[in-house]
C-alpha positions as CSV (number, residue, x, y, z in Angstrom):
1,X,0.0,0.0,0.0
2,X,1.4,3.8,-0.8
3,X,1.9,6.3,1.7
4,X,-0.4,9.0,2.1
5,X,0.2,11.6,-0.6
6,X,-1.5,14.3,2.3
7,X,0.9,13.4,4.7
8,X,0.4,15.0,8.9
9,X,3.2,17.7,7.9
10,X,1.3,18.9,4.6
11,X,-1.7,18.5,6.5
12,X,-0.4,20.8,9.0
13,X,0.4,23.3,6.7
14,X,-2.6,23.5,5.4
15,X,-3.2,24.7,8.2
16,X,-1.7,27.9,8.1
17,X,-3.2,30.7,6.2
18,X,-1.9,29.8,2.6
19,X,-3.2,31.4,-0.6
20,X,-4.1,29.2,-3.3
21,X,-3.3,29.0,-7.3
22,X,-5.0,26.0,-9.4
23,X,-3.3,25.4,-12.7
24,X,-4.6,22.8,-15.3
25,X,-3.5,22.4,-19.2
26,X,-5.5,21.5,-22.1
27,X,-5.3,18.7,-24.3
28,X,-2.5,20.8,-26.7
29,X,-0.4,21.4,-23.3
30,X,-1.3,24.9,-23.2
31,X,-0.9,26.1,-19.2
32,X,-4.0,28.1,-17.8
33,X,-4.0,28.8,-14.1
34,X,-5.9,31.0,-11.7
35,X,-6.3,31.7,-8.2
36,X,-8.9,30.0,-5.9
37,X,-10.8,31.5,-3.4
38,X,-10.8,28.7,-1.0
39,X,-10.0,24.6,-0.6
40,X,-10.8,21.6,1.9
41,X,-9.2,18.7,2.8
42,X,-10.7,15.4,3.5
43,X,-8.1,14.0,5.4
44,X,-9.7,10.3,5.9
45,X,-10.1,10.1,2.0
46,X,-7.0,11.8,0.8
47,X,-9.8,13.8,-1.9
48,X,-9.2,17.6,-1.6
49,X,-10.9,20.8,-2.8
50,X,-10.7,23.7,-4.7
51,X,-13.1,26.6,-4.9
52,X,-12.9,28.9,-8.0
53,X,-14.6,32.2,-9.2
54,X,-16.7,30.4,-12.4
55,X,-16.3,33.8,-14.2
56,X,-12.3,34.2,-13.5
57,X,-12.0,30.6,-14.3
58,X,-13.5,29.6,-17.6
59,X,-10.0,28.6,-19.4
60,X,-9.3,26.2,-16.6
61,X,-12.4,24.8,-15.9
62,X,-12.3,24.1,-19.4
63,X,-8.9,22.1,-19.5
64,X,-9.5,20.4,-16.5
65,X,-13.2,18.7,-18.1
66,X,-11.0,18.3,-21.2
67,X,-8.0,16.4,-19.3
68,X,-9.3,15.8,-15.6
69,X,-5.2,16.7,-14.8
70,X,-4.7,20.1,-11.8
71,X,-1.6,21.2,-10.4
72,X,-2.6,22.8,-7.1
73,X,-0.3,25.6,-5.3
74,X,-0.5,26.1,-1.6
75,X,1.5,29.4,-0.1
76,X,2.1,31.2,2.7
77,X,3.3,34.7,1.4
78,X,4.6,36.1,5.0
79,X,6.9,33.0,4.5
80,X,7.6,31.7,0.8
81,X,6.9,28.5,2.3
82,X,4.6,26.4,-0.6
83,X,3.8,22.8,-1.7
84,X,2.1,21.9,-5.1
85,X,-0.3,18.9,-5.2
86,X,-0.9,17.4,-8.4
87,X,-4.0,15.0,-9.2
88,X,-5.3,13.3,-12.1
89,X,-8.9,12.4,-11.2
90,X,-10.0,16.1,-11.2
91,X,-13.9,17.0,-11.8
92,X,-16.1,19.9,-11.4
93,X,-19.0,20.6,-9.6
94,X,-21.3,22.6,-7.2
95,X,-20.5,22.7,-3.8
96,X,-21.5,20.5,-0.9
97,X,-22.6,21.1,2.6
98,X,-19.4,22.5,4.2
99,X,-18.2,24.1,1.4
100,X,-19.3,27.6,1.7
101,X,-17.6,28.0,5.5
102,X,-14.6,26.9,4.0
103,X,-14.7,29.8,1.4
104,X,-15.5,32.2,3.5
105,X,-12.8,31.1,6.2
106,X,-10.0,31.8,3.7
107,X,-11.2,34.9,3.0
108,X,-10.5,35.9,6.9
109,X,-7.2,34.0,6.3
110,X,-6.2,35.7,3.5
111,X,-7.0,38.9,5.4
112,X,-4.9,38.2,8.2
113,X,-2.0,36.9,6.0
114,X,-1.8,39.7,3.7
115,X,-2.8,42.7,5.5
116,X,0.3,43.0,7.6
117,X,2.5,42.6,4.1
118,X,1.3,45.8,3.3
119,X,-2.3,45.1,1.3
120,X,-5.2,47.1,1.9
121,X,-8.4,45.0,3.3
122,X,-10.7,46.4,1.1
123,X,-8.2,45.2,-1.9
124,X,-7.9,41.4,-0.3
125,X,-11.9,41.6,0.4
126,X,-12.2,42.9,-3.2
127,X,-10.2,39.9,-4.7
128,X,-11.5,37.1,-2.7
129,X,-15.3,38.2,-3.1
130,X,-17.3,35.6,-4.6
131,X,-21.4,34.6,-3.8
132,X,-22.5,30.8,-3.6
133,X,-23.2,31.2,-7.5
134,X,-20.5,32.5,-8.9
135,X,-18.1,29.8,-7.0
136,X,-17.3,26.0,-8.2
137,X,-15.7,23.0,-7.0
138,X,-12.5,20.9,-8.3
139,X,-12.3,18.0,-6.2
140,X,-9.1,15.3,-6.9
141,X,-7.6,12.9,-5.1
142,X,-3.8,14.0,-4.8
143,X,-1.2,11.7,-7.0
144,X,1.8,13.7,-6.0
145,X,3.1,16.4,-3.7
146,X,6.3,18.7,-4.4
147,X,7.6,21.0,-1.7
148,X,7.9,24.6,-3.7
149,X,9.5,26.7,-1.3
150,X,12.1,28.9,-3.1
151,X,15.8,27.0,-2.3
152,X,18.0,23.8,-2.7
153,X,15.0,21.4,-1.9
154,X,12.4,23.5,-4.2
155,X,10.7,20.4,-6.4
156,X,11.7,17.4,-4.0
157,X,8.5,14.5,-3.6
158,X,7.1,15.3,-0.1
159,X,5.5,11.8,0.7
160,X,4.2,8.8,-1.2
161,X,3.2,8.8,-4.8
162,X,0.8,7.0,-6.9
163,X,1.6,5.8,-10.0
């Protein structure tokens, strides 16, 4: 049996107030990327979540339908500190119960990360507003993990991986 992709050390990080990128490609390997305005873990299942802006996110909701491949980028900008999750199982949809407190939540996160870097509230409010409508889903199930954080172990596997 593999190891946990999600292993306790991502999962810790997670817990920290990270921003969020989701890139995907499309069938021609053209890149299209954008940034979510929310995620979940499940950590029993190993399936995480993505929340995206529909309207912001048309190219890579688009390439992920057409290829069901995501590249997901957690950060902390106060620290550099970042981990991409890749999956191949990715699909689209609405969101479930639990969903919505988890967008708003990183909203507040992204708040309290940012502000003190020098961004105006109003501007992090202003670029993490979404309604119910106007926000989808991208759940996978994590094939990979890569620690990101700028420096001599930037790209190295973080836990098990599934073929």
């Amino acid at each position: 049996m593999n190891a946990p992709v999600i292993d306790d050390g991502v999962l810790e990080f997670l817990q920290h107030r990270v921003m969020v990128s989701i890139a995907a490609r499309s069938v021609d390997r053209v890149p299209s990327l954008v940034r979510c305005v929310g995620f979940r873990v499940k950590q029993a299942s190993q399936r995480m979540t993505v929340f995206v802006r529909t309207s912001y996110s048309e190219k890579v909701l688009q390439d992920v339908r057409a290829t069901e491949l995501v590249a997901v980028v957690f950060s902390e900008p106060s620290t550099h500190r970042t981990v991409q999750v890749k999956g191949s199982d990715a699909v689209i949809g609405r969101l479930e119960e639990g969903d919505w407190p988890a967008v708003e939540a990183h909203v507040e996160a992204a708040v309290a990360e940012l502000c003190p870097l020098g961004y105006a509230e109003q501007w992090v409010r202003t670029v993490f507003e979404a309604t119910r409508a106007q926000v989808q889903a991208v759940r996978f199930t994590p094939s990979s993990a890569f620690g990101q954080t700028p420096g001599p172990r930037a790209g190295a596997p973080l836990a098990g991986m599934r073929p």
